[in-house]
C-alpha positions as CSV (number, residue, x, y, z in Angstrom):
1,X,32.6,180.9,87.6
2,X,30.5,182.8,85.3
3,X,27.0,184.6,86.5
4,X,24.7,181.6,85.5
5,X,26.7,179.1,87.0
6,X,26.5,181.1,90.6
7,X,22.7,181.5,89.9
8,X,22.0,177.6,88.8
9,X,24.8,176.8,92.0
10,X,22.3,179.4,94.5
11,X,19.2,177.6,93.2
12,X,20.7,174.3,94.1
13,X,22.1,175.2,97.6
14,X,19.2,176.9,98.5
15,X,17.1,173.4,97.6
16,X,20.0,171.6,99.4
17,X,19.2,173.6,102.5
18,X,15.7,172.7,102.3
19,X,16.2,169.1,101.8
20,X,18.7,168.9,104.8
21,X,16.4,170.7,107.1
22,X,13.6,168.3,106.6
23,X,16.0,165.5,106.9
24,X,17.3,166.8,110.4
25,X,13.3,166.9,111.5
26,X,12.7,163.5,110.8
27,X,16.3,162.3,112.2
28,X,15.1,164.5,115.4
29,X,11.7,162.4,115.8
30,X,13.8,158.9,114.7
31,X,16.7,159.9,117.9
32,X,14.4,160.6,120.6
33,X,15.0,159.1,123.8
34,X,12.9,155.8,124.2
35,X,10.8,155.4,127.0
36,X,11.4,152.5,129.4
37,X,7.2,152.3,129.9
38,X,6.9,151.0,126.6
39,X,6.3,147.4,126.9
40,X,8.9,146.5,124.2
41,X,10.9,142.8,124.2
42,X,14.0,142.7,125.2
43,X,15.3,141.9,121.5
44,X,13.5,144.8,120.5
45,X,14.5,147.1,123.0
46,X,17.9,146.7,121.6
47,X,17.0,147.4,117.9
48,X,15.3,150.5,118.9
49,X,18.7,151.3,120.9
50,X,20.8,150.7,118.3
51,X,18.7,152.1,115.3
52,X,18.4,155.7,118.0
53,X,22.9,155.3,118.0
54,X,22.5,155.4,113.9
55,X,20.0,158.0,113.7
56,X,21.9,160.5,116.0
57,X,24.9,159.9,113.6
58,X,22.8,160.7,110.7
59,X,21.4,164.1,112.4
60,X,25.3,165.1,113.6
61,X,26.3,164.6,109.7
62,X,23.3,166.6,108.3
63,X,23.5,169.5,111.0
64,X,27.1,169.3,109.8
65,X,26.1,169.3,105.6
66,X,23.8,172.1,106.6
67,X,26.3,174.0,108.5
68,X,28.3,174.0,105.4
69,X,25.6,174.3,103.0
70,X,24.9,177.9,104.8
71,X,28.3,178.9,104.4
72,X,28.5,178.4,100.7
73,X,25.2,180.2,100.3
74,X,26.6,183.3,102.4
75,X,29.9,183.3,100.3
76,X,28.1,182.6,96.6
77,X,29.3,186.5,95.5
78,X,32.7,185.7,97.1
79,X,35.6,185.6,94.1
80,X,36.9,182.1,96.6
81,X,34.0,180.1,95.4
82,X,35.4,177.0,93.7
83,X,39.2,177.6,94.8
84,X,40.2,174.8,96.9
85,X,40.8,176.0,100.4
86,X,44.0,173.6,100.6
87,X,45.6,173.8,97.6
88,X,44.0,177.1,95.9
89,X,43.4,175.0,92.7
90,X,40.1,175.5,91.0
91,X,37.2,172.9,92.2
92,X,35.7,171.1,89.5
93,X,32.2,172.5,88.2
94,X,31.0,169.4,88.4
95,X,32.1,168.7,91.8
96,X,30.8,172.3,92.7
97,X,27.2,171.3,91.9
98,X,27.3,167.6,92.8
99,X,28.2,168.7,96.6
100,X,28.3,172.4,96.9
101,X,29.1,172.0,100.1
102,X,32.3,171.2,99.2
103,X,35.7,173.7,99.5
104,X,37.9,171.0,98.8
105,X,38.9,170.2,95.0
106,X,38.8,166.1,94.6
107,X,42.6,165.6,95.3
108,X,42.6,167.2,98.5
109,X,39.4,165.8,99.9
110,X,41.2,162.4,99.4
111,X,43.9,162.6,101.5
């Protein structure tokens, strides 16, 4: 991976990061507890339950996309960056700056 492509892959985690952490803040808000006070229907209730289940899932995958996101952006000098961690096969650029949170080359992800 050559100088500019660790710079343009930097820029792009670092905006990842950024992105992620304001998704997490609104998945926070949208997964608080709902109160029982609130004179919801009963029909309603259950929507709000159900769409609290989906956001929680949501904020466990992003914390877990930013969680990796980190780690790429601590390791972007590291001579590792864009060998597959299973197969030690070279990632794909592409694949690199489509999800740079990615160690795995396409192959390995798959299986």
């Amino acid at each position: 991976m050559t100088t500019e492509e660790r710079a343009a892959l930097k820029e792009k985690i670092e905006k990842e990061i950024a992105d992620t952490n304001l998704k997490i803040e609104d998945l926070v808000e949208l997964s608080k507890p709902i109160s029982p006070e609130n004179s919801l229907g009963r029909i309603t209730r259950m929507d709000a339950i159900n769409n609290k289940s989906v956001a929680e899932a949501a904020l466990r995958t992003a914390r877990r996309k930013l969680g990796k996101l980190q780690h790429a952006l601590a390791n972007i000098d590291s001579p590792d960056l864009g060998i597959c961690s299973i197969c030690k096969r070279p990632i794909q650029p592409k694949r690199i700056m489509l999800m740079p949170e990615s160690s795995r080359c396409v192959r390995c992800a798959s299986r």
